[in-house]
C-alpha positions as protocol buffer text, in pm:
chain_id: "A"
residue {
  index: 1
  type: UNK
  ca { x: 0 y: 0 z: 0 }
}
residue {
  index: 2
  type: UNK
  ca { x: 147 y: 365 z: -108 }
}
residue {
  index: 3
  type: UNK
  ca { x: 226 y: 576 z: 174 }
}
residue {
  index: 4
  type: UNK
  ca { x: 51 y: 872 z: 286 }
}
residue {
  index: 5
  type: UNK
  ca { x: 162 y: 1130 z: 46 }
}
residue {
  index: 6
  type: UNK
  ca { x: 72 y: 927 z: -188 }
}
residue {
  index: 7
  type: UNK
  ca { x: -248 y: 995 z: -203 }
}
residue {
  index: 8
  type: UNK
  ca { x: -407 y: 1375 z: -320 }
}
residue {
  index: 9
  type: UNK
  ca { x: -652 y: 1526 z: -85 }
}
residue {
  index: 10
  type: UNK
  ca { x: -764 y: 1856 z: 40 }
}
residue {
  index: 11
  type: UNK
  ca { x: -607 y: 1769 z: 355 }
}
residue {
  index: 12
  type: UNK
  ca { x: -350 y: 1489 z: 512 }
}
residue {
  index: 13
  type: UNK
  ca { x: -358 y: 1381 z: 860 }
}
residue {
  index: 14
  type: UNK
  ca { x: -42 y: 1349 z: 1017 }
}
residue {
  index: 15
  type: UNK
  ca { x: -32 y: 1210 z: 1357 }
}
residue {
  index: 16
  type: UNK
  ca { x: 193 y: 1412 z: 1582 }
}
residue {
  index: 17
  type: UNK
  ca { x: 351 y: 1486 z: 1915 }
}
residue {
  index: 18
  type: UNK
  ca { x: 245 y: 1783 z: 2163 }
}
residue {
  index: 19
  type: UNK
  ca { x: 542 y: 1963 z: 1978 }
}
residue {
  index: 20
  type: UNK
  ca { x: 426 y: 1869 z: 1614 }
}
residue {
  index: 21
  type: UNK
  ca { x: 713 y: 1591 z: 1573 }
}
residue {
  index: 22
  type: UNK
  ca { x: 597 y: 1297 z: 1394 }
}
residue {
  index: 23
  type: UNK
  ca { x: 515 y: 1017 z: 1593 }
}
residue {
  index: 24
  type: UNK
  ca { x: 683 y: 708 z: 1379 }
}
residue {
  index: 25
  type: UNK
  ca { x: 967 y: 774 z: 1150 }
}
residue {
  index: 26
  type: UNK
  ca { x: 776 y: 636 z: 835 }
}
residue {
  index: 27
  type: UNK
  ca { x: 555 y: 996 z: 843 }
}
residue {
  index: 28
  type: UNK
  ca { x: 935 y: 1207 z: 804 }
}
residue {
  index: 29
  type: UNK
  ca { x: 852 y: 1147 z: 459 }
}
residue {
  index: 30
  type: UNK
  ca { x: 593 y: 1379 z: 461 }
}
residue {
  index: 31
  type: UNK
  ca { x: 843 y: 1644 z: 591 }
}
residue {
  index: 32
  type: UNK
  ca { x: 1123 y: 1591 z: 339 }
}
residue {
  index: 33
  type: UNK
  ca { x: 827 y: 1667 z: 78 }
}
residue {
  index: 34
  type: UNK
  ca { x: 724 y: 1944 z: 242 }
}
residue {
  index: 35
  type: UNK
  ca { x: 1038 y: 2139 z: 289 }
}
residue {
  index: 36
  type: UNK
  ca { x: 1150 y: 2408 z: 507 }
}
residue {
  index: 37
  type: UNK
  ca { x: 797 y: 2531 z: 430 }
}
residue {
  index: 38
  type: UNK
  ca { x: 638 y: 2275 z: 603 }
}
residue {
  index: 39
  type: UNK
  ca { x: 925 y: 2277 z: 865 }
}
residue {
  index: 40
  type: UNK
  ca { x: 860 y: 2646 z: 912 }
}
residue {
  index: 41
  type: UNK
  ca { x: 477 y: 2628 z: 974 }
}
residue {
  index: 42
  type: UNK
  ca { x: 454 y: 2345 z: 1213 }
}
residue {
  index: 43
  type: UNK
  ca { x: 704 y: 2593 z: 1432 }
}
residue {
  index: 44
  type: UNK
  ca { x: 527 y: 2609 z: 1791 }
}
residue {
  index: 45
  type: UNK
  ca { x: 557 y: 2851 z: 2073 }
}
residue {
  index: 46
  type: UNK
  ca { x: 407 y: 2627 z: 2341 }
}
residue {
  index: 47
  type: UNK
  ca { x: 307 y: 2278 z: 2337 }
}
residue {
  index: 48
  type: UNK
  ca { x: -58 y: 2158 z: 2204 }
}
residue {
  index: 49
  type: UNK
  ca { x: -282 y: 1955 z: 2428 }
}
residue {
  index: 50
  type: UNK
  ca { x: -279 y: 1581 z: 2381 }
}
residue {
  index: 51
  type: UNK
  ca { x: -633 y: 1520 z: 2180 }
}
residue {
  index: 52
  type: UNK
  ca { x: -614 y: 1820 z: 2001 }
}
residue {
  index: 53
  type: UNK
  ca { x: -575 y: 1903 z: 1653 }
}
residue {
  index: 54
  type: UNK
  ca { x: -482 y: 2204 z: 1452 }
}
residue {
  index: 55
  type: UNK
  ca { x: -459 y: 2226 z: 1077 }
}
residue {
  index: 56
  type: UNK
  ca { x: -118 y: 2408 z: 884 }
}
residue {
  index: 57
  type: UNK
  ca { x: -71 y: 2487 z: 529 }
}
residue {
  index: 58
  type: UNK
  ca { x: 128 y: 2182 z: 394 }
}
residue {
  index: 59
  type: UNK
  ca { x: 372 y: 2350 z: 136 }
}
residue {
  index: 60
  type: UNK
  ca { x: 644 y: 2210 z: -77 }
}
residue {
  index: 61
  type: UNK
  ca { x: 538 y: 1861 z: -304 }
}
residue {
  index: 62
  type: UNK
  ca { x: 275 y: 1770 z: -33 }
}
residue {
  index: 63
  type: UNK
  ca { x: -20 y: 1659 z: -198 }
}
residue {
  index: 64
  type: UNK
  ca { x: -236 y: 1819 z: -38 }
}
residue {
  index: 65
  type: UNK
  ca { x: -272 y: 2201 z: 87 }
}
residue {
  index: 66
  type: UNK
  ca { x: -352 y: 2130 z: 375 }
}
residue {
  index: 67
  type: UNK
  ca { x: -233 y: 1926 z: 714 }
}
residue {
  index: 68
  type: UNK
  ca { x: -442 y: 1825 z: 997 }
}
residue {
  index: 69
  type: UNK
  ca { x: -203 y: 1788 z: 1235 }
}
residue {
  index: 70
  type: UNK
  ca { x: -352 y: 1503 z: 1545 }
}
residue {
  index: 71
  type: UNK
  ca { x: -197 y: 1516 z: 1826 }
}
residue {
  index: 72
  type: UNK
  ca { x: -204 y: 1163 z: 2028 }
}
residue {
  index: 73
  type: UNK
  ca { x: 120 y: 1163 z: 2298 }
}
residue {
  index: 74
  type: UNK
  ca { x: 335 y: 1390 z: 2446 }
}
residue {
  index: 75
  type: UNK
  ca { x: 705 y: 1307 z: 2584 }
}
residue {
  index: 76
  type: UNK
  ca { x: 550 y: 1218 z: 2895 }
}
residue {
  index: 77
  type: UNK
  ca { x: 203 y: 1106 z: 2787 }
}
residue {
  index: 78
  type: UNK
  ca { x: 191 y: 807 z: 2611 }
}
residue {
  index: 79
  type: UNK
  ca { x: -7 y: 721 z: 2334 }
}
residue {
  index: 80
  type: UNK
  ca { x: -358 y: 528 z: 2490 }
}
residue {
  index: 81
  type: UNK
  ca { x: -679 y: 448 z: 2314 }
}
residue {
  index: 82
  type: UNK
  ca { x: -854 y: 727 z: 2506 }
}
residue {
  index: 83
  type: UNK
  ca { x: -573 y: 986 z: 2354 }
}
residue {
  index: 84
  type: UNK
  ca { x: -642 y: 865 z: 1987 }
}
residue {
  index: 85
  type: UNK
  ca { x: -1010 y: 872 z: 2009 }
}
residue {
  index: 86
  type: UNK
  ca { x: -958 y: 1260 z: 2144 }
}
residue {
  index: 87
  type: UNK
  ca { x: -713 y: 1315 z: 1858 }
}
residue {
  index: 88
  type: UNK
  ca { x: -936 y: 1178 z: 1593 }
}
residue {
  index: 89
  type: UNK
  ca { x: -1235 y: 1330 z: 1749 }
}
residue {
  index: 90
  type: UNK
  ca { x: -1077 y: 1704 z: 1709 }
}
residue {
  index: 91
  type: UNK
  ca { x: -939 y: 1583 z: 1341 }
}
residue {
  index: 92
  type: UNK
  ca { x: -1309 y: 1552 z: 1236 }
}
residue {
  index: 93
  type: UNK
  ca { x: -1391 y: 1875 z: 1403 }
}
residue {
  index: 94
  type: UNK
  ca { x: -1099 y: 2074 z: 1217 }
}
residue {
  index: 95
  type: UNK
  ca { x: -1236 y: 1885 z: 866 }
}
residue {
  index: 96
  type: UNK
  ca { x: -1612 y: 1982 z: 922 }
}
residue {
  index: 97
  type: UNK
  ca { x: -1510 y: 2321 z: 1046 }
}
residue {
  index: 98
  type: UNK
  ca { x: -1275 y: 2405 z: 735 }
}
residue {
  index: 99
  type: UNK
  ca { x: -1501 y: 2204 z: 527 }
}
residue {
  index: 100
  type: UNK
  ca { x: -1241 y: 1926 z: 405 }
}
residue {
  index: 101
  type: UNK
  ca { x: -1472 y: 1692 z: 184 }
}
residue {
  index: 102
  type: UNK
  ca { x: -1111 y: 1449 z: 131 }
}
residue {
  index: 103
  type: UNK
  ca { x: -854 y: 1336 z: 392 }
}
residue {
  index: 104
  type: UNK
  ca { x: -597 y: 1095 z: 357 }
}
residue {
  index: 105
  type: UNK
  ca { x: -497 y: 950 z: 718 }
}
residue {
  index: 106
  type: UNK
  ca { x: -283 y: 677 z: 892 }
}
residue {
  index: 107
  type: UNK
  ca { x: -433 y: 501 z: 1146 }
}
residue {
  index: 108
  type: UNK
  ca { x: -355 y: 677 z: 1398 }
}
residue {
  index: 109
  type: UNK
  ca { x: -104 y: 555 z: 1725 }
}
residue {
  index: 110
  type: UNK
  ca { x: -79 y: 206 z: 1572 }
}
residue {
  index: 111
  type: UNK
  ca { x: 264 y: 192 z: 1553 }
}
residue {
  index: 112
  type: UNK
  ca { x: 258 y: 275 z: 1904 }
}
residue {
  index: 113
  type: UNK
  ca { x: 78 y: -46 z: 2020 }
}
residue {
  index: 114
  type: UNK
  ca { x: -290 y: 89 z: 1966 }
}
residue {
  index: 115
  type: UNK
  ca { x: -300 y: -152 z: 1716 }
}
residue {
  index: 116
  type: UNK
  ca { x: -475 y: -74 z: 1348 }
}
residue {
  index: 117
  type: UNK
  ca { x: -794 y: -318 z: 1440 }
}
residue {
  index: 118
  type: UNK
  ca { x: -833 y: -110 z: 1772 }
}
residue {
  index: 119
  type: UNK
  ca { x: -792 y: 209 z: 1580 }
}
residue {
  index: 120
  type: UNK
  ca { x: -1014 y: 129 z: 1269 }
}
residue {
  index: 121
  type: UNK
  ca { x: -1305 y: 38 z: 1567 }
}
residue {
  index: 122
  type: UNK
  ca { x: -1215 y: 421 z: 1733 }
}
residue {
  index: 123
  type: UNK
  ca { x: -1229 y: 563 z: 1345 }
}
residue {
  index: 124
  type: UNK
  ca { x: -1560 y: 370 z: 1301 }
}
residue {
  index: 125
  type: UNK
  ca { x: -1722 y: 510 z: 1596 }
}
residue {
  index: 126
  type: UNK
  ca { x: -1768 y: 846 z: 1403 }
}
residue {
  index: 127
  type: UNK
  ca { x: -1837 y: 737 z: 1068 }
}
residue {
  index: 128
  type: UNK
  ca { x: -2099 y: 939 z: 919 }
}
residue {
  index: 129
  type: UNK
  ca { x: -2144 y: 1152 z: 1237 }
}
residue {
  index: 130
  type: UNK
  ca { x: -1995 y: 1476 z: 1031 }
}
residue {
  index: 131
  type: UNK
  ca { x: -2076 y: 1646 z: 720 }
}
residue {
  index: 132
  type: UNK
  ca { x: -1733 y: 1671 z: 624 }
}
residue {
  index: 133
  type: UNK
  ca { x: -1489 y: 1509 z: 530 }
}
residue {
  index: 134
  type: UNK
  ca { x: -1715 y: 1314 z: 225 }
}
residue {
  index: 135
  type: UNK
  ca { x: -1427 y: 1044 z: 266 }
}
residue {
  index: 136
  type: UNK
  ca { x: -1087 y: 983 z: 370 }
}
residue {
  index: 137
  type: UNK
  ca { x: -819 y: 704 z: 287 }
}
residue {
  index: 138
  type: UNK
  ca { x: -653 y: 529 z: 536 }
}
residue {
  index: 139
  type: UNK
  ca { x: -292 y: 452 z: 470 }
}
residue {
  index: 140
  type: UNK
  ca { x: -76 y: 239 z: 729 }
}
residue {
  index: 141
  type: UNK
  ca { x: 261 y: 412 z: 746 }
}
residue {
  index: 142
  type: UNK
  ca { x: 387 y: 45 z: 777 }
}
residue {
  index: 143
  type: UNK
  ca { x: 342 y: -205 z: 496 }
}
residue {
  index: 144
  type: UNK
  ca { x: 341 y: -492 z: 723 }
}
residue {
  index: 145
  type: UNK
  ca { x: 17 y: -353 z: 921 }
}
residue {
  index: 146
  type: UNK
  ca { x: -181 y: -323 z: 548 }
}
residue {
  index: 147
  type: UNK
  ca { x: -399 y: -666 z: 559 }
}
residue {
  index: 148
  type: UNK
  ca { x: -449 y: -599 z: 956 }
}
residue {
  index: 149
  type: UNK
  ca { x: -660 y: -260 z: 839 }
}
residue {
  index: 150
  type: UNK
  ca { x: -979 y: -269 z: 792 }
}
residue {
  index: 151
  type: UNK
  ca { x: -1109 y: 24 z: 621 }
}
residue {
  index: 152
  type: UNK
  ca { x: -906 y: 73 z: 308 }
}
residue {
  index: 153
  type: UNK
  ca { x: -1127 y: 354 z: 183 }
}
residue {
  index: 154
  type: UNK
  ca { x: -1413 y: 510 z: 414 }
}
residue {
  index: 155
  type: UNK
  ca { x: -1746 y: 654 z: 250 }
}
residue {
  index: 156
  type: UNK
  ca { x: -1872 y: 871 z: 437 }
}
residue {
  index: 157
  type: UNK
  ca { x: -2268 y: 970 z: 372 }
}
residue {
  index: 158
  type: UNK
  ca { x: -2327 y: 1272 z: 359 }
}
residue {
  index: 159
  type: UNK
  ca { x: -2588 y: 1441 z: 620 }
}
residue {
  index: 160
  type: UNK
  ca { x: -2693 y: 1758 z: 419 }
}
């Protein structure tokens, strides 16, 4: 399966630290694409909450314009079920809320021991329950993890 800037959308979602650091080193890719551009927006003055999310201009050869940045550990927080469902929660806030109708997103904390089946049943808790995004395409960052997933593409049905 291609990685996660692979795949055009209006906006990626790149799990991430308190700090905005990338949580596994498979997602670096998506820095080294977006260049000191990206590098220079995902700049923070204070740390972000574990849970939340917050949504940068991508830059460089992303393929999207857009980053939704989720935020599920700190350096002393670990990443926990409880902490992705709060992180994926505020990702489909920030998509309804800029009105992304196309995400492309990892499961989130599985390389962290969340595990993708545990994370695609957190992800399929809120299926349909917002307007946007119309769908989003999960992408495990590892290639090993790809026949453990079990939504490979999400259709979302629209509420309007």
């Amino acid at each position: 399966m291609d990685d996660l800037a692979s795949f055009a959308a209006d906006a990626l979602v790149r799990p991430a630290t308190t700090r905005l650091d990338p949580t596994a080193a498979a997602l670096r890719r998506l820095e080294i694409l977006g260049g000191e551009e990206f590098q220079n927006r995902i700049r923070l003055n204070r740390e972000l909450a574990v849970g939340a999310a917050v949504v940068t201009a991508a830059g460089g050869d992303l393929p999207a314009e857009f980053v939704i940045h989720a935020v599920i550990r700190s350096e002393t927080e670990p990443v926990t079920r409880g902490n992705v469902a709060r992180a994926w929660l505020s990702t489909l806030h920030q998509a309804q809320e800029w009105q992304f109708p196309h995400l492309s997103a990892p499961p989130l904390g599985t390389g962290a021991g969340v595990g993708a089946a545990r994370w695609a049943a957190v992800e399929r808790g809120w299926v349909g329950a917002f307007p946007f995004p119309a769908y989003h395409v999960v992408t495990p960052p590892w290639p090993e993890q790809a026949p453990r997933v079990e939504l490979a593409v999400v259709k979302l049905p629209s509420l309007h």
